[in-house]
Each structure stands twice: as structure tokens, then as C-alpha cells.
C-alpha positions as CSV (number, residue, x, y, z in Angstrom):
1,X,-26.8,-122.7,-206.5
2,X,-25.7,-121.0,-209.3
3,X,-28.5,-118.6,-211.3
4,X,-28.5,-116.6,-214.6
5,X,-28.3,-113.4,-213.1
6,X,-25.3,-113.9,-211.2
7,X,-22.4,-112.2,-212.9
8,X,-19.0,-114.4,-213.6
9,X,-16.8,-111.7,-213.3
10,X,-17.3,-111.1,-209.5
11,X,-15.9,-114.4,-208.7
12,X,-12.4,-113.7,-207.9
13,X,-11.2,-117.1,-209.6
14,X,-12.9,-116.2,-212.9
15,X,-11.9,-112.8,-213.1
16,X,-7.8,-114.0,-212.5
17,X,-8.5,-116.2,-215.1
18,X,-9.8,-113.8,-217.6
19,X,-7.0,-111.5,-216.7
20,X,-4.8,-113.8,-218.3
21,X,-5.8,-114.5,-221.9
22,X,-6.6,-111.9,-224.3
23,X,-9.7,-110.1,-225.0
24,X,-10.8,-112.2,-227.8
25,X,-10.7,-115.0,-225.9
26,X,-12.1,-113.3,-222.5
27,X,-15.3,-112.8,-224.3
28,X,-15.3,-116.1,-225.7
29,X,-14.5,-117.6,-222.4
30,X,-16.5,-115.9,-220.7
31,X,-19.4,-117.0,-222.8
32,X,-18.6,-120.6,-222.7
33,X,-18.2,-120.4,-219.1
34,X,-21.3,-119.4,-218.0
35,X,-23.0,-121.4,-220.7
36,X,-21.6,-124.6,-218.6
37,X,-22.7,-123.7,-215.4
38,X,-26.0,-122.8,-216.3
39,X,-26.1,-126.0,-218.1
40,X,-24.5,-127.8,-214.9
41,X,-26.1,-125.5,-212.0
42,X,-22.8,-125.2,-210.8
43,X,-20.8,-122.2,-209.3
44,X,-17.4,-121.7,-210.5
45,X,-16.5,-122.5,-206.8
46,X,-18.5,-125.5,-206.9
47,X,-17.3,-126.6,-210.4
48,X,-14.1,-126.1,-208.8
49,X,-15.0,-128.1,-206.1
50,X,-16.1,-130.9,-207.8
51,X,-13.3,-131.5,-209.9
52,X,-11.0,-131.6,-206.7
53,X,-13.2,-133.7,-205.4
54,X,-14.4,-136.0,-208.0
55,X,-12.9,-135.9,-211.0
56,X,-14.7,-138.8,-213.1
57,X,-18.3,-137.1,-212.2
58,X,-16.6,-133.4,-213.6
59,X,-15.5,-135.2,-216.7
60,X,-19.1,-136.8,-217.4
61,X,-20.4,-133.0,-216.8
62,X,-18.3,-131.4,-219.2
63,X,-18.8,-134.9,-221.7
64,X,-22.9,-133.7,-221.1
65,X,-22.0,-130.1,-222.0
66,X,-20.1,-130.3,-224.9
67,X,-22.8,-133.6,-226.2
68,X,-25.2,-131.4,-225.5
69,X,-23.8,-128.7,-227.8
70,X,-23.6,-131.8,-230.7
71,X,-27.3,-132.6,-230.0
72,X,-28.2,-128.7,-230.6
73,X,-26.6,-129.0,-234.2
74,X,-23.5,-126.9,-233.5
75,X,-20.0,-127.1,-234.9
76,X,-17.1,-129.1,-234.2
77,X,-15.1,-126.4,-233.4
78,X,-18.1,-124.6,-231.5
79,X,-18.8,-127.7,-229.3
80,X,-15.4,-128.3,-229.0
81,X,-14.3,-124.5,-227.8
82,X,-17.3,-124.8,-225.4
83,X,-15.8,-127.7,-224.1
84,X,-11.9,-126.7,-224.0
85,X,-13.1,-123.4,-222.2
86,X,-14.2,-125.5,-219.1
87,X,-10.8,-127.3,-219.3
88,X,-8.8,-124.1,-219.2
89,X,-10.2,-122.2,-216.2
90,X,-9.7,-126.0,-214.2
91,X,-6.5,-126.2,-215.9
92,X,-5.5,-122.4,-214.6
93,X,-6.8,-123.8,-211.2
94,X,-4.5,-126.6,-211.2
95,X,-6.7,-129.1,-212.1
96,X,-6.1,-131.3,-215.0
97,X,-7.8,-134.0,-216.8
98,X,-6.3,-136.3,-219.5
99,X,-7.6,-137.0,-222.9
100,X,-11.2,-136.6,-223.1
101,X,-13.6,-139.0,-224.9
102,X,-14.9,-136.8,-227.8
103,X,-14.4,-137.4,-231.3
104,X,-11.8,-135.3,-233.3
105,X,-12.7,-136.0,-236.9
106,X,-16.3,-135.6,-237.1
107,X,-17.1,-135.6,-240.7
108,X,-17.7,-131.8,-241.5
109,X,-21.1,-130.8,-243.0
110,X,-20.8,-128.5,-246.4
111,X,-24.5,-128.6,-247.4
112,X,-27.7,-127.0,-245.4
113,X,-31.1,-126.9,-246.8
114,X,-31.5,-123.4,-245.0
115,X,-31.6,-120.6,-247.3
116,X,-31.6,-116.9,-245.4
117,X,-34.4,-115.0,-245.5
118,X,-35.0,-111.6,-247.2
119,X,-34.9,-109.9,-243.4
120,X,-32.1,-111.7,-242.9
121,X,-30.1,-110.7,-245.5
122,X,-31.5,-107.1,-245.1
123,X,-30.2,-107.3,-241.5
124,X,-26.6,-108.8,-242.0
125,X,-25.9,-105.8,-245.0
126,X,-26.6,-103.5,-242.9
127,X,-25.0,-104.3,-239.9
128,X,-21.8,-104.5,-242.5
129,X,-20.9,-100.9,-241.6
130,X,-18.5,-100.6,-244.4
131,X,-18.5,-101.7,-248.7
132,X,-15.3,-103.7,-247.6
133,X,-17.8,-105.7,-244.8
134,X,-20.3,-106.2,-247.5
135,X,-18.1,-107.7,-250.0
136,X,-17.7,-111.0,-248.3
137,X,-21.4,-111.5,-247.2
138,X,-22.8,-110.5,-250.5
139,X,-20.5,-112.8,-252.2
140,X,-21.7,-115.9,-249.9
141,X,-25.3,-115.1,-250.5
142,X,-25.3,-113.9,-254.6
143,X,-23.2,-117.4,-255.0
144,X,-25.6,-119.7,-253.4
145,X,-23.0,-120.5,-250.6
146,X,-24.1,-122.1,-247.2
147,X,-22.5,-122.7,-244.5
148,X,-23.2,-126.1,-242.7
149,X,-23.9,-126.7,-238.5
């Protein structure tokens, strides 16, 4: 069974497959990967596993994944990433799926009621290291900007 505290880059199939995107996107991956199998309980063995062995029941796992990520209020492109992570490291182990059921236009959201806090703002300036950082956030908050889910 598959726990928090194991580490994804000791599996040998994880690590190959890190090896060959770039770092941006090993981070990301990396992220996204271990999100799903703590969401699943699966190892990356066993996801592996799974889909060889049954590929409709994989499918409805990764379809609960990225729903799950809709349910929690995240992005399109968040739940989506999330999603196309798990298809990439089956894909680089020769497994592939077709079209997935998931919808590709969701309506984007422009507005949010949530308005950041005086901490928060405090804390996003100064992790801005530099004036050229600060620009962009100070712009978005002195403008009444939001960003939606």
C-alpha cells in the first residue's frame, strides 16, 4: 500500500520518467503524481499494474482524481495538468488510453468574492524579492483584480 512518506523518486519507473522531461515539469509531475496515488492508494507499480490489467477501472480512477480536483474548486487547467500527469508516466510506460471523458470548455470563472487579506498581501510583497516582482502583484491588488478558481 502506498503511504505519504514513501518518496516517488526511489521507484526506478518514476525516476526514468522524470529523467525525461524538464525540470519545470519534473516538479510539476512530480507533484501531480504523488497527489494521485495518495488519492488512489496506489503505488506507481500498482498503478502500473492496474492499467495493464484493467484499463476501464484505471480510467475511472484517474476520471475520480481529476473530478475530485473540480469538486475542490480548482482550475481547468489545474485539474486538467493533474490529470494529464497520470497519463504521461502510463503513456512513457507504454500504456495508452484514448480520449478521456472530461470537459474541455468549462466556462472560465473571472469573478471571486475573495478579497486577500492585509497578511496576505504583506506576505506575497515580501516574498517578491525584487521592485520588478512587485510590480505585477501590486498592480493586481491596487486595481481590484481577482483571479477566479
Amino acid at each position: 500500500m502506498w503511504s505519504r512518506t514513501d518518496n516517488l523518486i526511489d521507484d526506478p519507473k518514476v525516476s526514468v520518467w522524470l529523467r525525461s522531461v524538464t525540470t519545470r515539469s519534473k516538479r510539476q509531475y512530480g507533484y501531480y503524481l504523488k497527489k494521485f496515488c495518495d488519492f488512489s492508494n496506489l503505488s506507481p507499480v500498482e498503478l502500473l499494474s492496474l492499467a495493464q490489467s484493467d484499463k476501464m477501472k484505471a480510467k475511472a480512477e484517474m476520471m475520480d482524481f481529476y473530478n475530485e480536483y473540480v469538486r475542490r474548486g480548482y482550475g481547468l487547467n489545474t485539474s486538467r495538468n493533474a490529470l494529464e500527469t497520470v497519463r504521461s508516466f502510463l503513456g512513457y510506460n507504454e500504456i495508452t488510453f484514448g480520449r478521456l471523458p472530461f470537459v474541455v470548455n468549462a466556462a472560465a470563472q473571472f469573478e471571486s468574492r475573495r478579497i486577500f487579506t492585509h497578511s496576505e498581501v504583506f506576505r506575497m510583497l515580501v516574498g517578491a524579492k525584487t521592485p520588478r516582482n512587485r510590480a505585477p502583484i501590486s498592480f493586481v491588488l491596487q486595481s481590484g483584480q481577482r483571479v477566479g478558481h
